[in-house]
N, C-alpha and C positions, 0 to 999 in steps of 0.2 A: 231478286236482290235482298229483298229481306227475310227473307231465310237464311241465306247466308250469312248475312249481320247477323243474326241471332246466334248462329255458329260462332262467332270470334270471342273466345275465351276474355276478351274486355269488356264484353258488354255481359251487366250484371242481371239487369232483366229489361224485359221488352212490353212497352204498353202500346197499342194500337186505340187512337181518338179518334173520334169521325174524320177526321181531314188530315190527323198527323200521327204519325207512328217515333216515337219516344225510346231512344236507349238507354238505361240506363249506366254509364260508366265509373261510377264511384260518386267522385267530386261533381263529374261535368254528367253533361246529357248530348245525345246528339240529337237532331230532332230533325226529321224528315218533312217535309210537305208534298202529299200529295196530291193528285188531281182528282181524291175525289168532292164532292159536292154534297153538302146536307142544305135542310131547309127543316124548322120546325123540328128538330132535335133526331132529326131521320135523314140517313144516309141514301142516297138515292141512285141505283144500278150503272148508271152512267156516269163518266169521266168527263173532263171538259180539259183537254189537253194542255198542258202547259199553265193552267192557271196557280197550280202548285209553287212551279217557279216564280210566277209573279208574285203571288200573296207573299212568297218566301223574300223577294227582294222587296218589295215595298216596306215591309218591316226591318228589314237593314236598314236600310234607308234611313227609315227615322228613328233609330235606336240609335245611331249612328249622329243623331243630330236636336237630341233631345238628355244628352246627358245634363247639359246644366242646368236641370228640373229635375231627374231625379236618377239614378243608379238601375241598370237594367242586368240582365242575365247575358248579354250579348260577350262572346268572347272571340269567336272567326268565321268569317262565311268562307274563309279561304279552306277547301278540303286538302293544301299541303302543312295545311298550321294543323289538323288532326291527326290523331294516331296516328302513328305508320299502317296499323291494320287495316284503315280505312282507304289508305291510298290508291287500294286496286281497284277501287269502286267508284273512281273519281268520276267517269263518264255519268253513271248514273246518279250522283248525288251533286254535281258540280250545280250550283246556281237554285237549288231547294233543301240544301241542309242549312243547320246551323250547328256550333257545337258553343253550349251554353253553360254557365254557373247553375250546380243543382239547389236547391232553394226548399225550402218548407214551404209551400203553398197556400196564400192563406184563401179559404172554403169560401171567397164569396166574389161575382162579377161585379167591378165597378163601372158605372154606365152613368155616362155624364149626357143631358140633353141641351142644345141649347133650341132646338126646333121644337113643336108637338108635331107627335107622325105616330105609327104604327101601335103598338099596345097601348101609349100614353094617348094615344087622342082615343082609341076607344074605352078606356078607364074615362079621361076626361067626357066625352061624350054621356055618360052614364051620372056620373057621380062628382062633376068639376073640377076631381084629384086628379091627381099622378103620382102614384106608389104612394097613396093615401094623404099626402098633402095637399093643402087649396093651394093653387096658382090664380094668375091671374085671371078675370071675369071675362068673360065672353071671346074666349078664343077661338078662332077657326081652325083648319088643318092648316099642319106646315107652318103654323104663325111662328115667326120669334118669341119666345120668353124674354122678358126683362132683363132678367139675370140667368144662365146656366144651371140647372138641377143638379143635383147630384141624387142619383135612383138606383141604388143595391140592389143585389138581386142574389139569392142561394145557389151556389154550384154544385148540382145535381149531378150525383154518377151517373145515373139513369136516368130517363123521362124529363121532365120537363123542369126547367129553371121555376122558382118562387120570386118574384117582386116581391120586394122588401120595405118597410118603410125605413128613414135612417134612425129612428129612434128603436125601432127594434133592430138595429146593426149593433145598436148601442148598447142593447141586452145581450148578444151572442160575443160580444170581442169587448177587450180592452179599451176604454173609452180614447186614450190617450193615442192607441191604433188606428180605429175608427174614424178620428178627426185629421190623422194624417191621410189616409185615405181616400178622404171626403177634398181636402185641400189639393193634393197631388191630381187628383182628377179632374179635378178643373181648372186646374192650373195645366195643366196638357191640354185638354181641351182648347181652351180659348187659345192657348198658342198654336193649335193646330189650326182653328177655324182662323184665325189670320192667316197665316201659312197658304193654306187649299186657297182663300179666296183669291191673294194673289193668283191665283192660278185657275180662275173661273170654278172652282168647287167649290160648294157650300158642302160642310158635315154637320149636317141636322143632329147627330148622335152617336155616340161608341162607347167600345166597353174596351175596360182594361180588366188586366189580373197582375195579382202582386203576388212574392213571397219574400221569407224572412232568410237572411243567413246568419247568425248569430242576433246581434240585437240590429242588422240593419236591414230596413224594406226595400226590398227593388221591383222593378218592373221588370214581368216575364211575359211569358206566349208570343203574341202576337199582339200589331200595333199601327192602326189606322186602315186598315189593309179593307179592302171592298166587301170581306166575308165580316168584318169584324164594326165595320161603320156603316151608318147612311149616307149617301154619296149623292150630291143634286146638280145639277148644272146649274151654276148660276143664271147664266142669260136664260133660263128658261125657268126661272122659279118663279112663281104665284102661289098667294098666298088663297088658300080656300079648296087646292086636287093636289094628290100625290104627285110630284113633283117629277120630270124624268131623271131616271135614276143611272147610276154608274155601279149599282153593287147587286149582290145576290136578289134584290126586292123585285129585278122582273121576272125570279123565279119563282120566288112566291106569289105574284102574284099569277103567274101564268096555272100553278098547279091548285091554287086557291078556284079561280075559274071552270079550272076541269074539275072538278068536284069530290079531288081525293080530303076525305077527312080528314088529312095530317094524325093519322096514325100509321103504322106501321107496319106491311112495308110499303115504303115509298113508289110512285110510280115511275114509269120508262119515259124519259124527255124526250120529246123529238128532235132529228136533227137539228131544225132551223132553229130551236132553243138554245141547243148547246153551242150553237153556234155563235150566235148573236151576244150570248153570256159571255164569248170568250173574247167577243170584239170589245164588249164593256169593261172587260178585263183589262185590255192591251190600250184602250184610248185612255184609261183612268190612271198607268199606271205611267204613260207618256206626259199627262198632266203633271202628275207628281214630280217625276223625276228629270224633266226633258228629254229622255232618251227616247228613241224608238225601240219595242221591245221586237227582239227577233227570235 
């Protein structure tokens, strides 16, 4: 199929990201998800069926219910609101495209924490920061922060994202950007972390991405989704062990364990991984939405 798109004299040009392959259409984008699977900035040989389409609806979802915070790229999941060129390909794209506002990108991931977990507690552990700020004293794993972080980070074409502090955010952008940024992030946040807990998830942390259409900033990529956030069961959180999780973290931690360096190339997951991935997929995205995913 995506070859084919690449054929239709609409599409301008075609960028392929680890998990999602991007049209370019002039104005719009149309934007695929698919099922593949990164961890550690590396794509890895194996598929995990259908989770494409989930990550793809769970971000409807809340772009869908999140505009009165702030302005998103979202414009139709429905594949008969697309070109007509697109029509013939409804089977294949139905329930994992989007077709979206194209936008100036602005070059950096915002990543709002309201837990300490994964790189932030090993920075913490080290050094008491988090993206070189002190927090609070004597924290364990998985403790609550007092207040929500806001932790930048550099979007890397290649190889690995830069943790950022926010004061060097404030040397690379426009301060007056910056601070919206900083504000809009955790301003989603915490109305997410309300939101999930209703619904027995706790989100320890996630990133967002913005860009610009003229002078105004919206929210683009993807949004809350289990590739994009830390996901906890509430009823099973304790504070002091990584927590059981609802998102990609048991795949990290499973390939952490087997002893691939997290360089490049990734190794071959076992059936019962990708299996079990996909269950954490479909129970998180039932949480979310009430639906059962078929």
């Amino acid at each position: 199929m995506i070859d084919e798109l690449k054929k239709l004299k609409i599409v301008k040009s075609h960028y392929a990201g680890k998990v999602r392959d991007v049209f370019d259409l002039g104005e719009q984008l149309l934007i695929i998800t698919s099922d593949r699977i990164s961890a550690y900035d590396c794509v890895f040989p194996n598929i995990i069926p259908g989770k494409g389409k989930i990550l793809n609806q769970i971000s409807v979802f809340f772009f869908k219910n999140i505009s009165h915070i702030i302005d998103n790229h979202l414009i139709s999941n429905n594949v008969d609101d697309f070109p007509a060129e697109f029509h013939d390909f409804k089977d294949q794209l139905d329930g994992r495209s989007v077709l979206v506002k194209k936008s100036k990108v602005i070059p950096f991931e915002c990543i709002a924490r309201g837990y300490i977990s994964g790189s932030a507690w090993e920075e913490y552990k080290h050094f008491g920061t988090v993206n070189s700020q002190f927090v609070d004293k004597n924290m364990k794993q998985s403790q609550r922060f007092t207040q929500p972080l806001f932790t930048p980070s550099t979007k890397a074409a290649s190889g690995h994202d830069e943790n950022i502090s926010y004061n060097k955010l404030l040397e690379r952008i426009d301060k007056n950007i910056a601070e919206y940024l900083k504000e809009k992030s955790l301003e989603l946040y915490k109305w997410a972390h309300q939101f999930l807990l209703e619904r027995d998830i706790i989100i320890a942390d996630t990133k967002f991405e913005f860009g610009s259409i003229g002078e105004n900033i919206i929210l683009i990529d993807e949004i809350f989704t289990p590739d994009s956030s830390r996901f906890w069961d509430k009823n099973a959180y304790e504070i002091g062990i990584s927590p059981k999780s609802y998102d990609k973290q048991f795949i990290r931690d499973f390939v952490t364990k087997s002893g691939w360096n997290k360089m490049p190339p990734a190794p071959e997951l076992p059936q019962e991984v990708i299996d079990k991935s996909l269950e954490k997929y479909k129970l998180v995205y039932s949480k979310i939405t009430g639906e059962t995913y078929k």
